[in-house]
MISEMAR-943825 format. One record per residue: x, y, z of N, C-alpha, C in turn. Coordinates in pm, whole numbers, plus 50000, padded with zeros to 5 digits. Example, Ala and Ser with C-alpha at 12.3 -4.5 7.8 and 13.67 -1.06 7.14 Angstrom:
BEGIN
513194943150780512304955050780513204967050780
512854977550708513674989450714512905000350787
//
This chain:
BEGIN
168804708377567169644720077543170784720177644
171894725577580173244723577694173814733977607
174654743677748175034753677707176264752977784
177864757077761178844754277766179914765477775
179974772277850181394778777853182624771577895
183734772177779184954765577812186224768377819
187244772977899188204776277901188404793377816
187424797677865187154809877895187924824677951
188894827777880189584837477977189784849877891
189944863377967189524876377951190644887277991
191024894278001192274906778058191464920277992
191634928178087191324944478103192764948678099
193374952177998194594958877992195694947578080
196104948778199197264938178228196644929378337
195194936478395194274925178458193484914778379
194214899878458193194891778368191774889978484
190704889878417189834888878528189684867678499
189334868878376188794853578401190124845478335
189924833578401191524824378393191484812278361
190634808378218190214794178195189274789178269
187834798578237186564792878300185594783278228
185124770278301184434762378199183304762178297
182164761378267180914751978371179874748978235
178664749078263177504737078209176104742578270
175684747578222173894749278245173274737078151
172094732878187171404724778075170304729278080
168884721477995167884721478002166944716878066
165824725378147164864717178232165544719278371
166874727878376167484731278508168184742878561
168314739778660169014757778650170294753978748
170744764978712172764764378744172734778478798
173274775978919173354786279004175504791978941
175184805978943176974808278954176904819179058
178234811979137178494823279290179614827479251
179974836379345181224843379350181174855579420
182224855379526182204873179599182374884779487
182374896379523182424906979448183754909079379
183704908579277185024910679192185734894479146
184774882979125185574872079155185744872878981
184514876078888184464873378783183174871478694
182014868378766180834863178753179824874678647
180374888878669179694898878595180294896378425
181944892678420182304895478285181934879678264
181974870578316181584858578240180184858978193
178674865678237177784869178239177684874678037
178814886178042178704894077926179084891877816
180284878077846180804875577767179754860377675
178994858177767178024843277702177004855077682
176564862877680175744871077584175954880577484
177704877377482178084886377331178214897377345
178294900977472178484919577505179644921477482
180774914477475181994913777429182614902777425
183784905577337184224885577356185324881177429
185544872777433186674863277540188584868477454
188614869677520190324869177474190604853177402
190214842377483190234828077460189114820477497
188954808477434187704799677520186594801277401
185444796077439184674796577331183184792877423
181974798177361180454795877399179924784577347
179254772477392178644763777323177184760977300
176854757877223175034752577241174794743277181
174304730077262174794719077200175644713377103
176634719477180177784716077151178874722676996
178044731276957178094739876885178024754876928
179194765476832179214777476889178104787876849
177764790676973176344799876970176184809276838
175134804776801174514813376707173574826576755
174374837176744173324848376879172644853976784
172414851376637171024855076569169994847676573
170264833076625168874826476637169074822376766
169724823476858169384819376985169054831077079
167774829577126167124842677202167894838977363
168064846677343168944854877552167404861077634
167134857677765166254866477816167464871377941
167354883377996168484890578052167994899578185
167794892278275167394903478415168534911378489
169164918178446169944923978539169994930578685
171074930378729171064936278916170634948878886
171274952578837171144971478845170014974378663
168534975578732167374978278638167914989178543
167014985778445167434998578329166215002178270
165104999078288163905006478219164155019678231
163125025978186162485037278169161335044978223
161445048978350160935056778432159775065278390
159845074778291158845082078245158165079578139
158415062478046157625059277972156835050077977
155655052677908154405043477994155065025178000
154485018478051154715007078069154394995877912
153614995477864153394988477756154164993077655
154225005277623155135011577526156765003877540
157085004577673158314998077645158564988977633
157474978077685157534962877723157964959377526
156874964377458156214964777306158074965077289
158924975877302160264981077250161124972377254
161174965477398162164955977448161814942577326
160484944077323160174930077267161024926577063
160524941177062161204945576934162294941376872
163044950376999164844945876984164724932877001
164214921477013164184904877049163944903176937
163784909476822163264902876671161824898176645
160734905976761159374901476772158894909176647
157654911276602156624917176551156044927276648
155644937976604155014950076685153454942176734
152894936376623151714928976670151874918076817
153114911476728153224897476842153944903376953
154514913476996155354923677088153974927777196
152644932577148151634936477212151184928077263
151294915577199150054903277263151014899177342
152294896177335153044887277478152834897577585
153414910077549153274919677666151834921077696
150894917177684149674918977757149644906377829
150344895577766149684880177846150754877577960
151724887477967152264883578056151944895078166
151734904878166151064919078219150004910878320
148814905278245148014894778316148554886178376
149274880178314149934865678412150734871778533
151224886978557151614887778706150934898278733
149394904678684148564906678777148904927078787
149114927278648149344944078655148664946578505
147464942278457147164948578343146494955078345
145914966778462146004978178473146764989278445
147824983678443148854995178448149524996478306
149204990378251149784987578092149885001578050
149205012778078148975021977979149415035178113
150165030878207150755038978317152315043678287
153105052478335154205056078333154735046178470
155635041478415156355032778517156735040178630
157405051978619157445059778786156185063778868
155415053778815153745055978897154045042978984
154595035278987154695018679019155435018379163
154905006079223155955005279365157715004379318
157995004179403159554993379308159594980579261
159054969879376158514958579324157734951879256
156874966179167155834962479037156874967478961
158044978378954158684982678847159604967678846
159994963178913160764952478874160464937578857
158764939378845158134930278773157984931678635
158104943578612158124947078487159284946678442
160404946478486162134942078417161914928778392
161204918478490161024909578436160394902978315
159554909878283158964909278187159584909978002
160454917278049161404923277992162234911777928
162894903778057163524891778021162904877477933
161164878277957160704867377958160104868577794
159714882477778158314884477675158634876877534
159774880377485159944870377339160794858677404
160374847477484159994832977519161274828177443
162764831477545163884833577496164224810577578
165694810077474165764798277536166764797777651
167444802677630168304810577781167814825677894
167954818377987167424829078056168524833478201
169034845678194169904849078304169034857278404
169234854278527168504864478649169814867578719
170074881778721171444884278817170364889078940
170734883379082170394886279162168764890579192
167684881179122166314887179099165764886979207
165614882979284164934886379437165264896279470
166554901879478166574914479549165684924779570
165484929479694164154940179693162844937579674
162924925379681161054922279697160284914979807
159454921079824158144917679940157964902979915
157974889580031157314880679998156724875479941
155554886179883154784883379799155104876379659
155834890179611156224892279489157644887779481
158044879279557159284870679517158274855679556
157454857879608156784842279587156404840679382
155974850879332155554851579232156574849879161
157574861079170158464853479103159124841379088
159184832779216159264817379220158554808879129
157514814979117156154806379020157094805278910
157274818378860157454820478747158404814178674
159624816078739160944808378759160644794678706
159964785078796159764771278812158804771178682
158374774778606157524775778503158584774378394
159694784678435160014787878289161154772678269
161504766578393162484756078410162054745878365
160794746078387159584730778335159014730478181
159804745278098159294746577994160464737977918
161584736677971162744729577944164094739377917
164234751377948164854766277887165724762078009
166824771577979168194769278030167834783478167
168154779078250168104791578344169334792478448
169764807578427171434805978490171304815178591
171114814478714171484824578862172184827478880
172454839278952173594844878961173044853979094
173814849579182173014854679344173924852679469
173864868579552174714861179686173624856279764
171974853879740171334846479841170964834579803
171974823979913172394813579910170614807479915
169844809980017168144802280009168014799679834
167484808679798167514804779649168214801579553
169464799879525170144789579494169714773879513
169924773279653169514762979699167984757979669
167034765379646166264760779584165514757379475
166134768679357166394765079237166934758279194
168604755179177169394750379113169934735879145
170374728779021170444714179028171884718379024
172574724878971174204726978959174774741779008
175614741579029176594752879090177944751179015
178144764478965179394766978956180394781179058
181304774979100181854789279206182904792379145
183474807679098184034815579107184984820479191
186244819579184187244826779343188014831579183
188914846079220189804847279157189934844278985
188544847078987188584840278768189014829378730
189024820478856188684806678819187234798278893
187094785178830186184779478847186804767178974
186734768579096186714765279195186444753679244
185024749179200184094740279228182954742479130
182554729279084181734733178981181164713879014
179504713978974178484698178990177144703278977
176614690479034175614691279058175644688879219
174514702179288174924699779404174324691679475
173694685879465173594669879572174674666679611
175294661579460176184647979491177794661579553
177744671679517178444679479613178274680679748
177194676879799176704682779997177104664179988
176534656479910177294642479961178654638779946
179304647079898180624642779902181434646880009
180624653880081181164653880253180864645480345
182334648280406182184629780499180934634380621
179884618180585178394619180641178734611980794
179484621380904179904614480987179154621981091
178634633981071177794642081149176424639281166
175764639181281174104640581341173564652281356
172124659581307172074671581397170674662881443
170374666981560169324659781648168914672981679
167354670581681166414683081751165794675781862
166574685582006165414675182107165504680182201
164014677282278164394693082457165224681682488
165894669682497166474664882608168334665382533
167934679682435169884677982407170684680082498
170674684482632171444688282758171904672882805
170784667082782171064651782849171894645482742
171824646482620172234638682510173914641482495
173854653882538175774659782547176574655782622
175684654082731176474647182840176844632882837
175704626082780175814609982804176824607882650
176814610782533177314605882446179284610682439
179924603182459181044606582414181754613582310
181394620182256181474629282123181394634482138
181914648482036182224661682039180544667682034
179884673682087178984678782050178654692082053
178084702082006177554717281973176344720981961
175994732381996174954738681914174734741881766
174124739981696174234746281575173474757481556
173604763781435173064781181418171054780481436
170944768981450169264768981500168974765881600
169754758781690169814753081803169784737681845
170004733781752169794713781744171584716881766
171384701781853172134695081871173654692181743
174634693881717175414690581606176224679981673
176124663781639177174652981704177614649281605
179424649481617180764648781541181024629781553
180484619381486181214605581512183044603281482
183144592081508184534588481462184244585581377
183424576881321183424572481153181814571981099
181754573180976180064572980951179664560480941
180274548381027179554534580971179234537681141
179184545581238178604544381376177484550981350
177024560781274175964567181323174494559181330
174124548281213172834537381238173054535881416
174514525481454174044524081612173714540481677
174334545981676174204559181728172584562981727
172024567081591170984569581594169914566681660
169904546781647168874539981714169294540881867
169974540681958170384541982059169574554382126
169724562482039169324580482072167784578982089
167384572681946165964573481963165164562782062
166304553082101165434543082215165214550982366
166614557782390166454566482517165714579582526
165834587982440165224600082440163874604182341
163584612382409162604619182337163074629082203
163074625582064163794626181948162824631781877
162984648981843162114652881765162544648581605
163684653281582164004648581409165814643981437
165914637281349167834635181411167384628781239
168884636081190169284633981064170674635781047
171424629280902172914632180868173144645180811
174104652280880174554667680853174934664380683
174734672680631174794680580480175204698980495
175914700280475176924716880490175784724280383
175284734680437174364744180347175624747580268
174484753980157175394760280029176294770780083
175504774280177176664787780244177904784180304
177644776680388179204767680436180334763380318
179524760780200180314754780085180834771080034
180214775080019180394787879940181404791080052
181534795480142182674803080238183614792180226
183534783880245184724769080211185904773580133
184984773379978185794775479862185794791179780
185524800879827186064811079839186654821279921
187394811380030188184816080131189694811080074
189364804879996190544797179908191564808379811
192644806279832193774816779707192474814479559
192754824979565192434827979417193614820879322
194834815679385195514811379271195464791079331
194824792479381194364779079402193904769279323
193894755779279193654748579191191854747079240
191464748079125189884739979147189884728979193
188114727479146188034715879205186454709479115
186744699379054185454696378992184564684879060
183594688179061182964676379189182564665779117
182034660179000181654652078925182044652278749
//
């Protein structure tokens, strides 16, 4: 499955928000989309689920334009919308409805998934009986119950206990291995990073930077060391290079070129006591501040 927004663009009266947006989710993976507040990421969101349409550009699914009567959407939004004073199964059953389920087959997913995160007690509870983080296990549910082939999470961690964002991890990685398209949408960069095989970024209603991010953290020049070691005091001094702390406290050494760092390395580890020494790779966050510090009227940039 491959799903395709392409040259994509939108205007609110004389604001255009989106400006010829293309990226690529597939199947069996998930595609992270960033963007600061206001970049664009909410109307591109609405517009690949038909909440309204594009001024220009077009939706694909394999390679063909989405059919939104037979292609099921599952939809977690930032800002929850259940229903507070109605019992919990009753609505799960409703949501499932509007998905084109059966009232029968609406009861049985919503119970097997009720079980599968460990609240089928509460099936027959008013949701304002619930922590917050069981009510927004239950939004999830919401997204998942008619076993949609696209699945959007805007910002789903937010607000949850360890626990219950470990669970939701399960869940996640379940639904990715089922082969379903799963699209993030998150300012916390950790999960990104651990979900997603691709990134697309957002500045200004355009598409910025857009891959798969491996071969994005490798396409920075691998000329950097970070070394973890009690003897980094000694290691700053003796090596000729620029060296730093980094935001954990290892060592960060700057080479002249990346065909020195092998001698470099072995050198390090013959003299000192070398807990881990590896080639710097820029977290997603460094990338992300990179390329949305950039003009919004700035040319992209496609990594692969």
């Amino acid at each position: 499955m491959r799903l395709e927004l392409k040259n994509i663009e939108k205007s609110f009266g004389a604001n255009q928000v989106l400006k010829g947006v293309s990226f690529t989710a597939e199947g069996g993976a998930a595609c992270g989309l960033l963007g600061r507040n206001g970049a664009g990421k909410t109307t591109s969101l609405r517009i690949l689920m038909d909440v309204f349409p594009a001024d220009a550009g077009e939706v694909l699914y394999d390679g063909k334009p989405v059919d939104y009567a037979t292609i099921r959407f599952g939809y977690l939004p930032e800002e929850r919308g259940l229903y507070p004073k109605k019992k919990i199964l009753e609505q799960l059953v409703y949501f499932c409805e509007l998905k084109g389920m059966s009232r029968k087959d609406a009861v049985k997913a919503a119970d097997a998934w009720l079980e599968r995160i460990g609240m089928s007690e509460y099936r027959d509870k008013r949701l304002d009986t619930l922590s917050k983080g069981n009510q927004q296990k239950i939004q999830l549910i919401t997204a998942l119950a008619h076993d949609p082939q696209i699945i959007i999470l805007d910002e789903p961690f937010s607000g949850l206990d360890p626990v219950n964002a470990m669970l939701l991890k399960d869940i996640v990685k379940e639904e990715i291995q089922k082969g379903k398209i799963v699209l993030f949408s998150s300012h916390q960069m950790n999960y990104i990073e651990e979900f997603c095989d691709r990134i697309a970024v957002l500045n200004g209603g355009r598409i910025v930077l857009s891959g798969d991010l491996r071969e994005i953290k490798r396409s920075y020049p691998r000329n950097r060391l970070v070394i973890h070691s009690e003897a980094a005091a000694q290691i700053k001094a003796l090596l000729p290079y620029p060296c730093s702390p980094d935001e954990n406290g290892a060592l960060l050494l700057t080479l002249p070129a990346p065909e020195a760092k092998q001698q470099v390395m072995q050198e390090l580890t013959q003299r000192f006591d070398i807990d881990a020494i590896s080639v710097y790779e820029p977290s997603l966050n460094d990338i992300f501040v990179e390329y949305t510090k950039q003009s919004a009227d700035g040319d992209g940039k496609e990594a692969i």
